[in-house]
N, C-alpha and C positions, 0 to 999 in steps of 0.2 A: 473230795472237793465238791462245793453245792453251787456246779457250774454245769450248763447243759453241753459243751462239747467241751476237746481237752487244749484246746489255747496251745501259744509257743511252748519250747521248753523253758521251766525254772516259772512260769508263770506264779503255777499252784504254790511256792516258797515265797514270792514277793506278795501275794494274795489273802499271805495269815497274819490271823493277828498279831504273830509273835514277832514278823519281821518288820510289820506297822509300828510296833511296841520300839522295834530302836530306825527306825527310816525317819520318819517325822521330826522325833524329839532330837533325834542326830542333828538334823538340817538345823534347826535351831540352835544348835549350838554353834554350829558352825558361823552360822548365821552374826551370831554376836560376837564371834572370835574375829571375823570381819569387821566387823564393825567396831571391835576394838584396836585391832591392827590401823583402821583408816584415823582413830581418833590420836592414839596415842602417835602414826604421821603430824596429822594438823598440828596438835602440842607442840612436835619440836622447830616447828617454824618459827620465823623472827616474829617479836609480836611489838618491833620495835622499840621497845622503851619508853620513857618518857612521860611525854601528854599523851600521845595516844592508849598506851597501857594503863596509863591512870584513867583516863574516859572508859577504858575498857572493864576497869576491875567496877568503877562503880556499876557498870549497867549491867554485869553477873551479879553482883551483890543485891541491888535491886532485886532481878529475874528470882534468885533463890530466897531472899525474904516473901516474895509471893507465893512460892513454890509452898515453904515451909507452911503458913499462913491457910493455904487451900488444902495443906496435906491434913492440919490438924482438924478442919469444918471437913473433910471428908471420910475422917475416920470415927469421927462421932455418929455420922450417918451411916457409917457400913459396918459399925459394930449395933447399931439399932434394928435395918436391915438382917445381917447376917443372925440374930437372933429370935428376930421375927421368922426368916427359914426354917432355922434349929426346934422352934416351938409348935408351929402351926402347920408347918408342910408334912404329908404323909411321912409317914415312920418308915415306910421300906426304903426310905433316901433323904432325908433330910439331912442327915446328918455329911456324908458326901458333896450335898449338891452346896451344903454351906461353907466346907473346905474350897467347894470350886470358885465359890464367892469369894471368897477371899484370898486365892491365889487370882482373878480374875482384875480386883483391886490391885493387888500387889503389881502384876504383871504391865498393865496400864502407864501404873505411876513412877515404875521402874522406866519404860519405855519414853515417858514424857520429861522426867527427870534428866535421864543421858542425852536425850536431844537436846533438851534446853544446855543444858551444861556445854554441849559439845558446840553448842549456834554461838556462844558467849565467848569461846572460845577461836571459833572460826571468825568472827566480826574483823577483830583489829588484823589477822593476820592476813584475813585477805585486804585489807586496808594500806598495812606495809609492804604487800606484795603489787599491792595498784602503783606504789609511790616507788618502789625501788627497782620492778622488774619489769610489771606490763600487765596486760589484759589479760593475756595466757594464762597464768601463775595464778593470778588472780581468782578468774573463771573457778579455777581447779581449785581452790583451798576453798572456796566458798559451796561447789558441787560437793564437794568432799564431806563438807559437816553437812549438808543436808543429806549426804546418804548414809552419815550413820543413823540420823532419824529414819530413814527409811528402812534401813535394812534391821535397827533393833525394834522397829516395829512388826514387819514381817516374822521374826527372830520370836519374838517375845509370845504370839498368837503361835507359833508353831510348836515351840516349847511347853506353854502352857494346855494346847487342846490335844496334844500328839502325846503328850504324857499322864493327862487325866483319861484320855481313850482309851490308853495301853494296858493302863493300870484296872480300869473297871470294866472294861469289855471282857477282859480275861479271871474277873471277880463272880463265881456263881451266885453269889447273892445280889448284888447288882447291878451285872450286866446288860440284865431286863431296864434297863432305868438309864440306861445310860445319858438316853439326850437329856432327860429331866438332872442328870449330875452334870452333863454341860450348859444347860441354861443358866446355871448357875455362876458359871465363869461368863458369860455373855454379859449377867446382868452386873457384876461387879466392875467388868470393862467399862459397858453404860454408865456405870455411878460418876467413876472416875472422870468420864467424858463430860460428863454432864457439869463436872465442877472446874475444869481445865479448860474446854472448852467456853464455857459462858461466861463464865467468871473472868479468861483469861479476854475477852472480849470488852467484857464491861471496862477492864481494868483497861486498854491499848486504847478506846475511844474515846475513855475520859480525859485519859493522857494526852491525846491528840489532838482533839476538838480547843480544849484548855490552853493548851499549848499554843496552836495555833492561832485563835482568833487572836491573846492578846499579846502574843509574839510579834506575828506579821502583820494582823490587820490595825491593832491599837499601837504595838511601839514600832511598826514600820522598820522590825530587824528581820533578818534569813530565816529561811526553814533550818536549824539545826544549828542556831547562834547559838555559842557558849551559856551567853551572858542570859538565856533562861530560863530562870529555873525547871520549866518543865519538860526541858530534851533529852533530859538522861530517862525519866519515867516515860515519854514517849517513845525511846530507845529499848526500854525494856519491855512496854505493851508488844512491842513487834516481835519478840521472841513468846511470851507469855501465851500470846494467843494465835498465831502465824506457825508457830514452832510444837509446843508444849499442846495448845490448843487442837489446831489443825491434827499431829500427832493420834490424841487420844481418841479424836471424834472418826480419824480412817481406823483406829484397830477397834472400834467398838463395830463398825461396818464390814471389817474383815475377818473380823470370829463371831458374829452374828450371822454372815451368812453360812460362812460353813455350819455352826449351829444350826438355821433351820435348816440346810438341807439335808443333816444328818438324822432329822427331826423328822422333814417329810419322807425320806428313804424308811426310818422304822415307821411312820406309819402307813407308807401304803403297801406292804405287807408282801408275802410269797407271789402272789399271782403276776403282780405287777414286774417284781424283779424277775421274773421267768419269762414273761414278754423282751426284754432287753440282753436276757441273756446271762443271768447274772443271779448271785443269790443274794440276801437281804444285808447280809454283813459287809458283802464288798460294795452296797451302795452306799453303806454307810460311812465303807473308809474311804470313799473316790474324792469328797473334797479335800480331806487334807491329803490326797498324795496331790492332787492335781494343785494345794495351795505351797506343796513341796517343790513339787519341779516350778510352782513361779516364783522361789525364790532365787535358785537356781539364773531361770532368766533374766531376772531382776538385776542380779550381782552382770550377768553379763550388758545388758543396758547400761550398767556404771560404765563399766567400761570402755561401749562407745561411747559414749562423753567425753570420760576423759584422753582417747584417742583424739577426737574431734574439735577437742577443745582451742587449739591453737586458729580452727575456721572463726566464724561468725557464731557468736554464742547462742543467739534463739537456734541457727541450723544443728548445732552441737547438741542440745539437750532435745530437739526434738527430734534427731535421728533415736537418739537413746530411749525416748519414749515409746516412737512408733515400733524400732528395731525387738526390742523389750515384748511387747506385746503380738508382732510377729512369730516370735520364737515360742512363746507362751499358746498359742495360738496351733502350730505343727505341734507344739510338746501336746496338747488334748487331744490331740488325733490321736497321735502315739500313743499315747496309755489308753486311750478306748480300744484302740487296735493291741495291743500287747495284753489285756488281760478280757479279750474277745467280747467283747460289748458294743451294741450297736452301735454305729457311725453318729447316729443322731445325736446321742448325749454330748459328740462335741459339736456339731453343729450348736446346740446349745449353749455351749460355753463360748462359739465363735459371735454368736448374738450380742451375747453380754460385750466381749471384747471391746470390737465394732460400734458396739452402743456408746460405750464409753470414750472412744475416740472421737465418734462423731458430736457427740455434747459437747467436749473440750475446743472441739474446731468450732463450734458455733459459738461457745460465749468465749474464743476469741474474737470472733470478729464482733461481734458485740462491744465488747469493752477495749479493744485495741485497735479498730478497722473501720471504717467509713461512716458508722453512726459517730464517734467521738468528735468526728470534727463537724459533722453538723450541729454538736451540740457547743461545740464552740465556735461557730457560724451564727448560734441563735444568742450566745454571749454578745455581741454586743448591740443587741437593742434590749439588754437590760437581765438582772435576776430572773427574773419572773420567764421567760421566754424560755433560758436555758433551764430551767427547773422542767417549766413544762415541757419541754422535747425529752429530757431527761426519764421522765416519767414515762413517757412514747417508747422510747429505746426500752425500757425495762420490762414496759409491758408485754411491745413484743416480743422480746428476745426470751419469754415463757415458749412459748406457741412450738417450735422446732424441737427442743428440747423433748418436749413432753410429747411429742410427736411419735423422737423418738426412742422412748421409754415404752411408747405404749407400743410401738413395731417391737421392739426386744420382748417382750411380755408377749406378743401375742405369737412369734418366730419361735421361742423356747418352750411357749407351751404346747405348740404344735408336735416337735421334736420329741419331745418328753413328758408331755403333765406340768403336775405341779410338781414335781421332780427338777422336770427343764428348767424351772422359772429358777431354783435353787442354786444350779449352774449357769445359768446368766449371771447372775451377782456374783458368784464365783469368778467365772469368765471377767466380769468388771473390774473385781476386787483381785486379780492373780497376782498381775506382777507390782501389787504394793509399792515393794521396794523402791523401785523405781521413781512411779507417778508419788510418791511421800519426798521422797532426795528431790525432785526438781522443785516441788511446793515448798520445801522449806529450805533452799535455796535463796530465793526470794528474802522471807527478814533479814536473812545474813547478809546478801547484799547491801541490800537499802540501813541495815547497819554497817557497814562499813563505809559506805558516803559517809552518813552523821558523826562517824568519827573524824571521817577525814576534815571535813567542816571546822567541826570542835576544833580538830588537832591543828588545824591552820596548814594544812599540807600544799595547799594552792591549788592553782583552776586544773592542772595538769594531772594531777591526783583526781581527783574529783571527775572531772571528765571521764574518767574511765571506770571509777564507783558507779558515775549517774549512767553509762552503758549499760552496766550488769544491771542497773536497779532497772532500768527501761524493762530490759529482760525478765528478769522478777515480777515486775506487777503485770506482767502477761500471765508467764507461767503464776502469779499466785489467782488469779481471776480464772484460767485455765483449772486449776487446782482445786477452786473453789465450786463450779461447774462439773467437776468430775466427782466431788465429793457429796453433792446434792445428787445426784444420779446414782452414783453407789448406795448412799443409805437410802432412797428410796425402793432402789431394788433389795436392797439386806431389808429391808423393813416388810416387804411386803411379801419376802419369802419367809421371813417371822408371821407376819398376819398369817400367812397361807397353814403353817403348822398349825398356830394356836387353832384355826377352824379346824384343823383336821382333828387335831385330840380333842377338842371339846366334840366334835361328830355332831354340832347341831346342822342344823335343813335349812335352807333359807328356801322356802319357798314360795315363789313367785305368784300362785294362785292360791296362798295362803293369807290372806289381809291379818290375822288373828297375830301369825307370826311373823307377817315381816312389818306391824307397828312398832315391834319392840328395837327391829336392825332401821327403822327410819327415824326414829328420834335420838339413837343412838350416832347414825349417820350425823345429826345435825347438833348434837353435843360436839363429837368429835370436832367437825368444821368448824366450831366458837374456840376450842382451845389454845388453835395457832395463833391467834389475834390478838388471844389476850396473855398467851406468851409473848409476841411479840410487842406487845406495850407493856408488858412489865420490863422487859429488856431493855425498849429506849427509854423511859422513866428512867431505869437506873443511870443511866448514860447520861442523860440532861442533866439529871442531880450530882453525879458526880461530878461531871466538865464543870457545872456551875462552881463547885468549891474548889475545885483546881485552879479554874479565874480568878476567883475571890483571893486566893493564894498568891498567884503570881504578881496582881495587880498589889496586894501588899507589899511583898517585897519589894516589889520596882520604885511601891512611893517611901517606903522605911526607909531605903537606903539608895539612893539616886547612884551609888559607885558602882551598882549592879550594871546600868546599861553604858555608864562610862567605860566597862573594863576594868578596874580598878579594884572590886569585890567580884568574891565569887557567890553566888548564888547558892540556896540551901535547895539542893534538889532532893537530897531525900527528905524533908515534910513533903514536898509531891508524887514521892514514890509512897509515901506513906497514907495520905488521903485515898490516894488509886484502889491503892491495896486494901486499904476498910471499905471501901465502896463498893469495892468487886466481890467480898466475903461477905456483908453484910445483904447486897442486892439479890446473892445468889437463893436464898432462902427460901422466896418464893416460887422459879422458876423450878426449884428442885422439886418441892413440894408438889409443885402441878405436874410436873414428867411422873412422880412415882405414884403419887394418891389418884389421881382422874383413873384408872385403868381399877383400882383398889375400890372405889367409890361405889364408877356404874357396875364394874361387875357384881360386887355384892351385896351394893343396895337394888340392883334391880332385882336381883333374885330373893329378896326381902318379900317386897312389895308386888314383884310379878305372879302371874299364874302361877299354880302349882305345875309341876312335870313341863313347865310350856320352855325352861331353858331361858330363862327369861334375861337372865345378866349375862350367860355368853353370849347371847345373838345380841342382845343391846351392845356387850361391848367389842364385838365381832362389826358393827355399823359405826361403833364410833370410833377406834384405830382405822378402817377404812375414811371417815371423815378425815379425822388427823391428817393422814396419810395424804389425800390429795390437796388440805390445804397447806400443809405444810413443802411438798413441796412445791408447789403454785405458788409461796411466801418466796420462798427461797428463793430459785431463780430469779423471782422480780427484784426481789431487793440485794440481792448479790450481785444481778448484772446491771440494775442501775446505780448504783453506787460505784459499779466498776468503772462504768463508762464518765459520768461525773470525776472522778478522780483522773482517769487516762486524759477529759477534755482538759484538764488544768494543766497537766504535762505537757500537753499540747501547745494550747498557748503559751507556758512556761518556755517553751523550746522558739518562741520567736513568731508563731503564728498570728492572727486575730488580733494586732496590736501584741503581745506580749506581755512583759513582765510591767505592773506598774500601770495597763493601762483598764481600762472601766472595763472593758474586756475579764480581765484577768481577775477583777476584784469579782467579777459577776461568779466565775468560773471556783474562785473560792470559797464563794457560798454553797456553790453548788453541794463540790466537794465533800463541807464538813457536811451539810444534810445526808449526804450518798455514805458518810463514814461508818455512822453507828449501821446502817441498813448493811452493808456488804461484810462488815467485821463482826456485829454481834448480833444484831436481833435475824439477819438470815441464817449464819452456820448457826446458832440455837435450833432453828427447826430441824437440822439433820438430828441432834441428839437429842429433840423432843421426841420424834416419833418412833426411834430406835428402843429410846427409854421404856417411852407408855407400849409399844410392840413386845421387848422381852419383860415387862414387869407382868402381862397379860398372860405370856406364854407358860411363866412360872406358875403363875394363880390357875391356871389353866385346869390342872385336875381337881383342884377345892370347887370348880364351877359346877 
C-alpha cells in the first residue's frame, strides 16, 4: 500500500481500486432505487380527478414537449461536439473521453428528465392533499418529488464518475489519462446544462412576463385564472426551468468539481501526496468517496423533513439542510481519519460546507428579510423609487457573498493548496441531494397553488398552497444563492487544473507575459454581459409574442374572459417552446467557442514558445469567472427581492392588492423576473462551460 504509515484495520481493502470500482457506482444505484421507491409513493397518491388532473396532465404535456424539443437541438450539438473529441483530441484517449461525453449527456438528461416527470407529477397531488388532508400531507408529497430530483441527481454523477474511474483507472492503457477520460463526462453534463438550464429559463420568463402583464395588469384577472391562455405555459416554465433547469446546472457543478479535483490531485504529483500522507491514487479517489458518504447524508436530511414536517415548514426543511450538512461535515473527518490523512483536507471540506450555508443565510435575508419591505415602503411614491432601491438591494447583497467565497478560497488553500480549493467545492456540492430536494420543492409548490386556482378549490385550499409557495420562493432564492456559489467554486477548481496542465507561469515581473493573461483577463469580463443581453433579448422577444398571443385571443373570442370558452394554451406553450430552442443558439455558441477562439487564435498569432493562448485564456476564464459570478448574485438577488416585495404587499402590507403600491411593485417584479430566472443562473453554466471546454483543449495548448 503507497501509504506512509499502516492506518486502521481493513483500511488498505477500502483504499483500492477494486473496492472503489463497486462502493461508488453501488451508492448510485442505490441512490436511484430511492428515488424510485419515493416516486413510484407520490404515483399512488390521489391526484383527485377531475379539473384538477385535467390542469395537471396539460402542464406535464407541455413540460415533455419542451423536454423533447431541447433533447433533439442538444443532440445535434453533442454528436458535433462528441466528434470533434473523436478527431482532434490526442489518440492516447480520445476515444474514451468521447464515450465519457456522451454518457456525461446521457446521464444529465436522464437526471433532468425523471425530475421534471416526477414535479408534474407531485403538483396536483400535493394540491389534493392541501384540499382534502392539510398542510402536513401536503408539505410531504411536495418535499418528496423534489428529493427524487435531488437524489437522481446525486445518483446519476455517482453512477456515471464512480463507473468511468473503476473501469479506466484499472485500464493499463488508460489509466495514465484518466482525468482527461473524465472531463469528458464533465463537459457533456455542461452541454446538457447549458440547454436545460437557459433555454428552460428563456422558456418560464417568456411564459410569465406575457402572462402576467396582460392577465393582471391589462384584463385585471388573478395570477393563475383559468381563463388565460398563458397559465398552463407559465405552469410549465416553473418546472422547465426551477426543476429540469436548476437540476442540470447543480450536477454539471457537482461532477465538475469532483473532476477537477481529481485533476488537480494527478497533477500535483508524489511529493505533494507524501506531505498529507497519502499516495497519488487515493487523492484521486477521496472525492468521490467523500461525494459517496454525502449521499448517504443527504438520503438522511430527507428524512428529517419528513419527520419534521408536521412543525412549521420553513423550520422542517431547514433542519434538514442544516442537519444534512452537519453529518456530511463529521462524515470528512472520518474518512480523513479512517484512511490516515491529514486533518486539514477536512478542515478543507469544512470551508467549502460553511461557505455554502453562510451564502444561503445571506441571500435569504436579502430576498425574504428586511430589504423586501423597504423596497415596498419605496412602492409607494411611485415605480421608479422601488426599482431604484431594488437595484440598492441587489447590489449590495454581492458584497457578503463574495466575501465569502473569497474566506472559503483563501481557508482551503491554506489547509491544502490548490488541492484544498477542490475540496471546498466538494464540501459545498456534498450533500446535493438534499440542498437539490428543497430547491425543487419550490415549483412544485407554487404549482400546486396554480392548480388549486385553476381547479377552483377555494381560499381554503389555497391558503395553504400559498404557505408552501411562501416557503418555496425562499428556499428557491436560497437555492439560487447556493448554486452561484457552488459553480463558482466547481469553476474555479476547473480554472485551477486547466493552469496546472497547461504549466504556464504567470509571472508578475514578466510585462512580456502577463500582456497576454491581461487582455485575456478583459475578454473574459465582456463575455458575462454580452451573455447576459443575449439572454434578456431573448426574454423580451419572446414575452412580446406571448402578448401578442394572448391579447389575440381575448379580442377573437370575448367567451375567453367571460368563462364561457376555454383558452388555447398550447399555441402559448408553443411560442415559449420555439423561443427557448431557437434563442438558445447563441448563448450556446458563446459558452463553447469563446474558450476554442482565444485559446487558439492566440496561440496563432502570439509569440512563438511564449504560451500564448493558455495564458491569454487562463486571464480570460478568470475574467469570466469574476464577472459572472458578480452577475449573478446581483441579478439573482434582486430579482428575488422585487418578487418577495409584491408578496409583500400582496399579503396586505403598503396598501395591498389593487393599490398604486401594488401596481408599482408589479413592475417591479416582472423587470426582477428575467434577471433572477434566466439571464443570472445562465452565468452559472456560462463559466462552468467555457471552464471544462478549456480544460479539455487544455493538452492541444
Amino acid at each position: 500500500m503507497e501509504r506512509g504509515d499502516q492506518g486502521p484495520p481493513f483500511s488498505h481493502i477500502l483504499n483500492s481500486n477494486e473496492m472503489q470500482a463497486i462502493i461508488t457506482p453501488l451508492f448510485g444505484v442505490i441512490g436511484l432505487v430511492l428515488a424510485a421507491i419515493i416516486f413510484f409513493d407520490i404515483k399512488k397518491q390521489s391526484a383527485g380527478g377531475g379539473k384538477a388532473e385535467k390542469i395537471a396532465e396539460k402542464i406535464h404535456h407541455g413540460a415533455m414537449v419542451f423536454m423533447s424539443r431541447e433533447f433533439k437541438l442538444i443532440a445535434l450539438f453533442a454528436i458535433a461536439l462528441g466528434l470533434a473529441l473523436l478527431l482532434f483530441q490526442k489518440e492516447e484517449y480520445r476515444g474514451p473521453q468521447s464515450i465519457a461525453f456522451f454518457m456525461g449527456c446521457l446521464a444529465s438528461s436522464a437526471a433532468g428528465y425523471i425530475g421534471m416527470k416526477t414535479a408534474t407529477l407531485a403538483n396536483v397531488r400535493t394540491c389534493v392533499a392541501a384540499n382534502e388532508t392539510g398542510p402536513a400531507r401536503a408539505l410531504k408529497i411536495a418535499f418528496s418529488g423534489g428529493a427524487v430530483m435531488g437524489l437522481t441527481v446525486a445518483a446519476m454523477g455517482l453512477l456515471g464518475l464512480g463507473t468511468l474511474f473503476a473501469f479506466y483507472s484499472q485500464s493499463a492503457a488508460h489509466k495514465d489519462y484518466l482525468p482527461e477520460i473524465l472531463e469528458g463526462f464533465a463537459m457533456g453534463a455542461s452541454l446538457v446544462a447549458l440547454f436545460y438550464r437557459v433555454g428552460g429559463g428563456i422558456f418560464t420568463k417568456a411564459a410569465d412576463v406575457g402572462t402576467d402583464l396582460v392577465g393582471k395588469v391589462e384584463a385585471g384577472i388573478p395570477e393563475d385564472d383559468p381563463r388565460n391562455p398563458g397559465v398552463i405555459a407559465d405552469n410549465v416554465g416553473d418546472n422547465v426551468g426551477d426543476v429540469a433547469g436548476m437540476g442540470s446546472d447543480i450536477f454539471e457543478s457537482y461532477c465538475g468539481a469532483q473532476i477537477a479535483t481529481v485533476a488537480i490531485a494527478a497533477s500535483s504529483g508524489a511529493a505533494y501526496a507524501a506531505q498529507i500522507g497519502a499516495s497519488e491514487s487515493m487523492l484521486m479517489q477521496l472525492p468521490l468517496i467523500l461525494t459517496t458518504v454525502g449521499i448517504v447524508c443527504s438520503v438522511l436530511g430527507i428524512l428529517m423533513v419528513n419527520i419534521s414536517a408536521g412543525k412549521n415548514p420553513a423550520l422542517a426543511l431547514r433542519i434538514g439542510t442544516i442537519g444534512a450538512a452537519a453529518l456530511f461535515i463529521i462524515a470528512a473527518f472520518g474518512v480523513t481519519s479512517f484512511f490516515g490523512l491529514s486533518a486539514k483536507l477536512g478542515v478543507a471540506v469544512l470551508c467549502g460546507s460553511i461557505g455554502g450555508v453562510i451564502i444561503g443565510l445571506i441571500t435569504e435575508h436579502y430576498t425574504g428579510g428586511k430589504p423586501i419591505r423597504t423596497i415596498a415602503s419605496q412602492g409607494e411614491t411611485g415605480v421608479a423609487t422601488l426599482v431604484i432601491c431594488g437595484l440598492s438591494v441587489g447590489l449590495q447583497s454581492v458584497v457578503l457573498p463574495i466575501l465569502t467565497i473569497a474566506a472559503t478560497l483563501y481557508g482551503s488553500y491554506e489547509c491544502a493548496g490548490l488541492y484544498g480549493v477542490g475540496l471546498a467545492a466538494i464540501g459545498m456540492l456534498g450533500t446535493v441531494g438534499i440542498t437539490m430536494a428543497i430547491d425543487a420543492y419550490g415549483p412544485i409548490a407554487d404549482n400546486a397553488g396554480g392548480i388549486a386556482e385553476m381547479a377552483e378549490m377555494g381560499d381554503e385550499t389555497r391558503e395553504i398552497t400559498d404557505s408552501l409557495d411562501v416557503v418555496g420562493n425562499t428556499t428557491a432564492a436560497i437555492g439560487k444563492g447556493f448554486a452561484i456559489g457552488a459553480a463558482g467554486l466547481a469553476a474555479l477548481a476547473l480554472i485551477t487544473a486547466f493552469i496546472q496542465k497547461t504549466g504556464i507561469s504567470l509571472d508578475l515581473a514578466s510585462p512580456d507575459s502577463l500582456r497576454y493573461f491581461f487582455v485575456g483577463l478583459l475578454i473574459g469580463g465582456a463575455v458575462p454581459f454580452f451573455n447576459g443581453s443575449l439572454t434578456m433579448d431573448a426574454v423580451g422577444k419572446a414575452a412580446g409574442s406571448m402578448i401578442e398571443e394572448i391579447r389575440r385571443q381575448f379580442k377573437a373570442e370575448p367567451g375567453i374572459l367571460k368563462g364561457t370558452v376555454e383558452p388555447d394554451s398550447n399555441r402559448c406553450i408553443d411560442i415559449a417552446t420555439k423561443a427557448a430552442t431557437k434563442s438558445m443558439i447563441g448563448p450556446a455558441l458563446l459558452a463553447v467557442g469563446t474558450p476554442i477562439v482565444v485559446g487558439f487564435g492566440f496561440n496563432f498569432i502570439g509569440a512563438e514558445g511564449a504560451q500564448a493562448g493558455a495564458k491569454t485564456l487562463a486571464g480570460c476564464l478568470i475574467g469570466a469567472l469574476l464577472g459572472c459570478v458578480l452577475l449573478a448574485l446581483f441579478m439573482s438577488n434582486a430579482g428575488g427581492a422585487w418578487d418577495n416585495a409584491k408578496k409583500y404587499v400582496e399579503d396586505g402590507n403598503n396598501g395591498g392588492k389593487g393599490s398604486d403600491t401594488h401596481s408599482a411593485s408589479v413592475v417591479g417584479d416582472t423587470v426582477g423576473d428575467p434577471l433572477k430566472d434566466t439571464s443570472g443562473p445562465s452565468m452559472n453554466i456560462l463559466i462552468n462551460v467555457m471552464a471544462i471546454v478549456s480544460l479539455v483543449i487544455a493538452g492541444l495548448l
